[in-house]
C-alpha positions in Angstrom: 34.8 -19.2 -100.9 34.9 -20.3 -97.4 32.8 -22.7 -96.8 33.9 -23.7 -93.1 36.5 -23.1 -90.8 38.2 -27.2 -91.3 40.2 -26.9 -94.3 41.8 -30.3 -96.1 42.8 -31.2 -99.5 38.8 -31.6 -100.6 38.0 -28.3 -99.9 38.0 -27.4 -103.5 35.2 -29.6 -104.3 33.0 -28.0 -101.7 34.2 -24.3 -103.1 33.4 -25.5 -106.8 29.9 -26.8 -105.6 29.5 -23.7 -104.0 29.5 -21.7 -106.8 26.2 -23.3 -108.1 24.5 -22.5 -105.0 25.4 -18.8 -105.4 24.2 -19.1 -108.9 21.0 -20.8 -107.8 20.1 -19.0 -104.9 19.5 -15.3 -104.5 20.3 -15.0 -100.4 23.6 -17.5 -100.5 26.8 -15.7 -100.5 30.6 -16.7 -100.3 33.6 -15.1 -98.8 37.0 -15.0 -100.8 38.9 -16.1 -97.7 41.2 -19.3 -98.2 40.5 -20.0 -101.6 43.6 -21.8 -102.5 42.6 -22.4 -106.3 42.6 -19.0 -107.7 40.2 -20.6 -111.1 37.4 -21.0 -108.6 37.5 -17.1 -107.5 37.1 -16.6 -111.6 35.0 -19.2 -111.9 32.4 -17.7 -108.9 33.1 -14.1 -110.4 32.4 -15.3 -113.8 29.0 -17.4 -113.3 27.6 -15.9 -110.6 29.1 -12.1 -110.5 30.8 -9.6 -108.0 27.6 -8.9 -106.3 27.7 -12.6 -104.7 31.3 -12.3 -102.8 32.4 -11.3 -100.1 36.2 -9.9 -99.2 37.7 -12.5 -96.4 40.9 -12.5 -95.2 40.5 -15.7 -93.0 43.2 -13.5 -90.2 44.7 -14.4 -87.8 45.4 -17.7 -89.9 46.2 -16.0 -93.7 47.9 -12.6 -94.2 45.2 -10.3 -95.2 47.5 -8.8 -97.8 47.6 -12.1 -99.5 44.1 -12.3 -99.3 43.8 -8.8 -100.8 46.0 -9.4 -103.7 43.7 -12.7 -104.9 40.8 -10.3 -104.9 43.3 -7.4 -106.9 44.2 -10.4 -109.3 40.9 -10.8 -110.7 41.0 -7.9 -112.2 37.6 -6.5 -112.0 36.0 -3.6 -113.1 36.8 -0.5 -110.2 32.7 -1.0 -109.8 32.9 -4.6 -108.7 36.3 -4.6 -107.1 34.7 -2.5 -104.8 31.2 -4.6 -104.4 33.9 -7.4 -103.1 36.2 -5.0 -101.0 33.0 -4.0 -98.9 30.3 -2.7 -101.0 28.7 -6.2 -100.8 28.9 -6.5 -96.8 27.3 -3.1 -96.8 24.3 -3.8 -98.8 23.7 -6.9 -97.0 23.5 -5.1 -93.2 22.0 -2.5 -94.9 19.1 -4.8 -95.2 19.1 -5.8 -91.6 18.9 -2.9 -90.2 15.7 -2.1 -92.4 14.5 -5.2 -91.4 14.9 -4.8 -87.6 12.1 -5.2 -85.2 11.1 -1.5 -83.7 9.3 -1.6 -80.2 7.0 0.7 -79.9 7.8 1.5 -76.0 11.2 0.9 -74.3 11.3 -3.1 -72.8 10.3 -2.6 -69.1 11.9 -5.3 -67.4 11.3 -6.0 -63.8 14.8 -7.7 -63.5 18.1 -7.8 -65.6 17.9 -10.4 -68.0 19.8 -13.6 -68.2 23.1 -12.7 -69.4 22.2 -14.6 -72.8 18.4 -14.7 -72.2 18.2 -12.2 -75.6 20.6 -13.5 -77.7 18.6 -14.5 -81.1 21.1 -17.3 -81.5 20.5 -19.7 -79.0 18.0 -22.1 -79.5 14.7 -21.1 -77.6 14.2 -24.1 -75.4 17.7 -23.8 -73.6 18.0 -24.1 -70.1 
């Protein structure tokens, strides 16, 4: 359950609090990438279910095999081995895409835009 890209030796306290949050909170998700205590995959799987995780492999940095055999090692149900393995990331763009803004007219633009003047993640007053 990555919870950022700086790993130390705490990182299992932020993973284990984690796992409340997915419990809690329908929109949080985790990814399975980096976990290095395999009893908080279980405990994740077992509290807040399959439908809350999210296969990572954390690559280049971990061999994604290694990844993938954590995730085999739970031994889940073929149903939610396969939520975890991609079902789950599927869902969750499904609903973006459902979600997406349609324009009722192509954008008529009398110039190109900036090269980042769209991009929904920078903050609005940038200049």
């Amino acid at each position: 359950m990555s919870t950022s890209s700086c790993r130390t030796s705490e990182d299992w306290r932020a993973q284990l609090g984690l796992i409340d949050h997915l419990v809690r909170h329908p929109n949080v998700y985790a990814d399975t990438a980096g976990v290095r205590r395999f009893d908080l995959l279980e405990q994740a799987v077992k509290r807040a279910g399959a439908r809350k995780l999210l296969f990572g492999s954390d690559g280049p940095w971990l061999h994604p095999a290694v990844e993938l055999a954590k995730v085999r090692a739970l031994e889940l149900s073929q149903e939610d081995e396969a939520l975890v393995l991609g079902g789950n990331f599927l869902r969750l763009i499904a609903k973006i895409r459902r979600h997406r803004p349609r324009l009722s007219a192509p954008l008529a633009l009398s110039s190109p835009p900036a090269r980042d003047a769209l991009d929904p993640w920078l903050p609005a007053d940038r200049t």
